[in-house]
N, C-alpha and C positions, 0 to 999 in steps of 0.2 A: 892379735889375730886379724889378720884383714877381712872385710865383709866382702864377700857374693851374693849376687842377688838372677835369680831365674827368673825372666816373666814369661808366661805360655800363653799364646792364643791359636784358637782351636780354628783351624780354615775351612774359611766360608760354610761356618757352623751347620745352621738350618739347611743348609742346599745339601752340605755335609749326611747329614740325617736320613733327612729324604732318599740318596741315591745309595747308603746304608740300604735302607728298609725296602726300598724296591730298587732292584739290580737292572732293571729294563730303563732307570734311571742313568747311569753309569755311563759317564765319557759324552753328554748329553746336556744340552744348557738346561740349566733348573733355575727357576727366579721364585723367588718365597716373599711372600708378600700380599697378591690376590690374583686376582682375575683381570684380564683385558677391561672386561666391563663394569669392574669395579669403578665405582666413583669415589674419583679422590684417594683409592689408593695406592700406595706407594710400596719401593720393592724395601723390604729388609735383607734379604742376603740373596747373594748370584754366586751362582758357582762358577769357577774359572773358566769352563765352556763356556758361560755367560759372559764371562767379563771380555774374553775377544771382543766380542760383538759393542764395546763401550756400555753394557748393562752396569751399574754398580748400585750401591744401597742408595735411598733417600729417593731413588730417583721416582718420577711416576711411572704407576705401569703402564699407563697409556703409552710415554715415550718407548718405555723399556718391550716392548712389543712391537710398537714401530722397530728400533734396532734391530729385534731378533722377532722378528714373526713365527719362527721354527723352536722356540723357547718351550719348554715344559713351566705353563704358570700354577701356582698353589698356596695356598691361601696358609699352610701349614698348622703345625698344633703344638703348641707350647707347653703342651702337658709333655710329650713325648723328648722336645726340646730340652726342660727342665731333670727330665730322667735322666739322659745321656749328660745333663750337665751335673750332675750328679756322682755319677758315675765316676767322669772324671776328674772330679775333686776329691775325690776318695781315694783315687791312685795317686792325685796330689799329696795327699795329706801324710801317702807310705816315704817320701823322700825330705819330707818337713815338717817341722811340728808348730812351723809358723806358717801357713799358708793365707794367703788376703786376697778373698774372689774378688773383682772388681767389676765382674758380668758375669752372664749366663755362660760365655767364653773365653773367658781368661782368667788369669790371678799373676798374681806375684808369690815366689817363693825364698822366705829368705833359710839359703844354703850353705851360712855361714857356720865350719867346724866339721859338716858332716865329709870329709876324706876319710873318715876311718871307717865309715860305713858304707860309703859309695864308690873312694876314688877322687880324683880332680873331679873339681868342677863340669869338666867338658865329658870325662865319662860318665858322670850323673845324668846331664843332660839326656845324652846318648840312652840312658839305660829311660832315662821317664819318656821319651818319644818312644823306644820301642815299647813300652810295657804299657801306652794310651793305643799303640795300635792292635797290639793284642788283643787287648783284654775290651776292646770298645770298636775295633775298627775304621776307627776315626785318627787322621794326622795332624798335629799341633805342632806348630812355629816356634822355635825357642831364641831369647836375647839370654846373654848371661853377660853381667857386669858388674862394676865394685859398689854400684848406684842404682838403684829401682827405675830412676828417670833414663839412663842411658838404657837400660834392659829394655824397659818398655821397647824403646825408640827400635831400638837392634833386632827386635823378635820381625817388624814386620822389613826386614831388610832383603829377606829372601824367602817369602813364599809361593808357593805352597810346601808345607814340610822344611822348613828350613831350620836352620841354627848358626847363627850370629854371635862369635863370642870376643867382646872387645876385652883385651887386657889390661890388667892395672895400668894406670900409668898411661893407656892410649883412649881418654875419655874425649877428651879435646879435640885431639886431632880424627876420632871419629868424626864429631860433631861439624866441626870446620867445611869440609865441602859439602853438607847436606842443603839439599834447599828448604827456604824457613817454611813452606809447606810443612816439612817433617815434626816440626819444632811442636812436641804436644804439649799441650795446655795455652795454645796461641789458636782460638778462635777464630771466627769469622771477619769480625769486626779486626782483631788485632792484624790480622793478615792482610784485610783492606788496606791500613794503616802501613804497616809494612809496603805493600804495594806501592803504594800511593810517595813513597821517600824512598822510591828506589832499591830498596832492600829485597835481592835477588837467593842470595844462598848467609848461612851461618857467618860466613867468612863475614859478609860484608857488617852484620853488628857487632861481628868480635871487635872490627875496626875503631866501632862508636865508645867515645866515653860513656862511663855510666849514666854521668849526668846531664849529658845529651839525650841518652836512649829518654832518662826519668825525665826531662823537658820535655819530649815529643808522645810517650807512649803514657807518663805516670808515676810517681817514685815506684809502689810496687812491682807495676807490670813492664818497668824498664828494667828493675834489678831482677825480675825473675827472669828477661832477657837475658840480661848480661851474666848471669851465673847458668842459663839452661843452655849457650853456645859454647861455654867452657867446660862441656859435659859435668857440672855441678849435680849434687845431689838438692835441683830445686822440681820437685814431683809436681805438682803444677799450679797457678796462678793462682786457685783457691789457700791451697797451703802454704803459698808465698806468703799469702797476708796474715799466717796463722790463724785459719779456720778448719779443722779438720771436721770432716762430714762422712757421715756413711750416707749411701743413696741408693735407691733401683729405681726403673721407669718400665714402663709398658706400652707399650703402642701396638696400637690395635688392627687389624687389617681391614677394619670397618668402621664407620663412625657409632660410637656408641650413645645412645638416648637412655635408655633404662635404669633410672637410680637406684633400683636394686643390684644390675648387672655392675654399674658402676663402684658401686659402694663395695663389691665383693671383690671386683678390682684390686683396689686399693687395700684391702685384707690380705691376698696373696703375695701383691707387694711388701705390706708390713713382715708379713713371715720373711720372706727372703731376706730382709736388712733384720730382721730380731734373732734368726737364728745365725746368722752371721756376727751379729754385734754380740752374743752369748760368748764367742768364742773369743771375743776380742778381752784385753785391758781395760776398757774406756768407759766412759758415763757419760750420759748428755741428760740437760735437762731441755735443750732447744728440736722442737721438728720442724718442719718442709714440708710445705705440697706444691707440684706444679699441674697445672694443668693446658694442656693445649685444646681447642678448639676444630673443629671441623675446618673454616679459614684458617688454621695455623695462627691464630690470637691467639696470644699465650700469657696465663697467669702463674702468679708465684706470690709466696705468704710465707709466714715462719712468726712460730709464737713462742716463748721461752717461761718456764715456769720455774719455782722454786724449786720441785721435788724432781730429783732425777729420774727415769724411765727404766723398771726393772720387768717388766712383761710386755706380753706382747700386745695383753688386750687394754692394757695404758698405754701402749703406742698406738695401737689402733681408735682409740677413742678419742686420743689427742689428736689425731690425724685426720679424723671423721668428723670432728668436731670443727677445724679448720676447716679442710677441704667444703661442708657446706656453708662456711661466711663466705666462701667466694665463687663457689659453682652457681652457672648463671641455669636454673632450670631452661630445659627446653633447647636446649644446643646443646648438637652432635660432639663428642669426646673422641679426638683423636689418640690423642698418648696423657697417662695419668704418670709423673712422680710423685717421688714421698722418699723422706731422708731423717737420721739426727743430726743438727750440727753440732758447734761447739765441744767437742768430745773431748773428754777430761780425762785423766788420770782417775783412776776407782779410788774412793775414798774409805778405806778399810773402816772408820768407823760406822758410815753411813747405814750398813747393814741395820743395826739395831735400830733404825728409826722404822722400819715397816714391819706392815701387823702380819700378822700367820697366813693371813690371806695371799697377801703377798709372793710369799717367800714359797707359798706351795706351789702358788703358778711358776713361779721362779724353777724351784726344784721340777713341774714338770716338764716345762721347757725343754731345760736343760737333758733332762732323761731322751725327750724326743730327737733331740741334737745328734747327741749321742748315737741312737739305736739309727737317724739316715746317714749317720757318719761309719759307720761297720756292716748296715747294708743297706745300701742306697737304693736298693730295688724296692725298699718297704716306700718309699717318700711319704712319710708320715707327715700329716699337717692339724693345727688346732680349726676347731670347727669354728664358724662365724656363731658369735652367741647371744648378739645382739645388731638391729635394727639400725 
């Protein structure tokens, strides 16, 4: 049976929302992020009427005002964000029963088998874009390919509202005239680098030997190269090396000081990857935390224990635990992550090792998983229950 893979991402989400929920919005540059006189902060999403204007994310809103003085700025609310992203994982989850969110705005869906239920691949497609705009009013970008990595790439080939469906057999020759900008899981640094030896589009590293790319860029990140231009199923430089990771991040529209607000942070974060990682195969005994800084200083940690991580409030304690050896009191917090690495295959015996205590948070989790996956308007979440 050959494999299909869907990936959806939802356009220009937050600005998305926004012009949803107030229609005077509508046809109208939206930039989400803060305010002109926000210090220091920066936009997370522009809406296409913004992006004319060269607004795009990351940018500051100081710039991003200069550009569009005429712009509707807002600070936005991630409670409302998270609902609607909800929502539409729920209609994800009617077309697969594998779905892998990878954000507040996208997932992967593997669609591999279901024709008897849907149709070809490209009528599935078809039928989950109109049934996120119904049922949400929001339009999502669809890639569909034999490989998660070429879907990714294809979904943002034509937005807003688009669908991109590369067929078997034309992985490659997608990949080939794309320029290495496209090329995901080729960072900042790696694109420098690229730059810097002349490497203008795809074409030009198909040209390089392997062992060339692995001289100039690394063995790994030459062969994640040289297999991500051949449209390979190589999903990205982290998993090259085999290190599979769950993660989420937050970034704030504000510098945050408060170690209580801080530390609650980093809780709503843990939910998001726990209640996700429930759904998954996988075990970790390893976590993550990054923190960025007010100046954009940015930290990162990872501690690896014996016992694997079955709740949320062991991942949040191992999280919490970490995050204060390296939180410098007293400096402004820009964006908090938190992730598991190392993810394993579940170890069916492992269960018997934890006590009752355990296994009920386990079981209430799960229960909670469950009831925002059938109604996601409930967004149920565990209380913070410690300091």
């Amino acid at each position: 049976m050959r494999s299909f893979f869907l990936h959806a991402d939802l356009d220009a989400f937050y600005a998305s929302v926004e012009q949803l929920d107030h229609p005077e919005y509508r046809g109208k540059p939206v930039i989400v992020g803060g305010f002109p006189g926000d210090r220091r902060s920066v936009v997370s999403t522009a809406s296409y009427e913004a992006r004319v204007y060269g607004v795009h994310s990351a940018m500051p809103v100081a710039e991003a005002a200069r550009l569009c003085p005429e712009g509707i700025f807002l600070r936005g609310s991630m409670d409302r964000y998270r609902e609607k992203s909800d929502e539409v994982m729920a209609i994800f989850s009617g077309f697969s029963p594998e779905v892998r969110q990878l954000s507040v705005d996208e997932a992967f869906l593997d669609i591999t088998g279901t024709e008897g239920l849907f149709g070809p691949p490209e009528d599935l497609a078809k039928k989950l874009k109109a049934e996120v705009r119904r049922r949400t009013g929001l339009t999502v970008s669809v890639g569909l390919a034999s490989n998660k990595y070429v879907a990714k790439i294809a979904s943002g080939m034509s937005k807003p509202d688009g669908l991109c469906i590369i067929p078997p057999g034309g992985e490659e020759a997608f990949m080939l005239d794309l320029p290495v900008s496209k090329i995901w899981g080729a960072g900042g640094k790696t694109q420098e680098v690229l730059r810097r030896h002349g490497f203008k589009t795809c074409r030009d590293i198909h040209l390089m030997p392997r062992e060339k790319l692995a001289a100039i860029f690394g063995q790994a990140q030459g062969t994640f190269l040289f297999r991500a231009v051949r449209g390979e199923a190589a999903e990205t430089f982290e998993t090259e090396r085999g290190s599979r990771s769950m993660s989420a991040e937050r970034t704030f529209s504000y510098d945050l000081y408060d170690e209580f607000e801080i530390e609650t942070a980093l809780l709503d974060i843990c939910q998001t990857i726990m209640f996700r990682f429930l759904s998954s195969s996988w075990q970790s005994r390893t976590v993550f935390v990054k923190i960025r800084y007010e100046d954009f200083t940015t930290l990162s940690a990872r501690e690896t224990q014996e016992r694997p991580i079955t709740t949320l409030n062991e991942l949040y304690g191992r999280l919490l635990s970490l995050f204060r050896k390296k939180y410098q009191a007293g400096r402004g917090v820009r964006l908090i992550g938190a992730g598991l690495g190392n993810l394993e295959t579940k170890d069916p015996e492992q269960g018997d090792l934890f006590d009752m205590t355990s296994k009920k948070e386990k079981l209430l989790e799960k229960s909670i998983l469950e009831i925002n996956k059938k109604f996601p308007e409930a967004a149920l979440k565990r209380l913070r229950s410690f300091r």
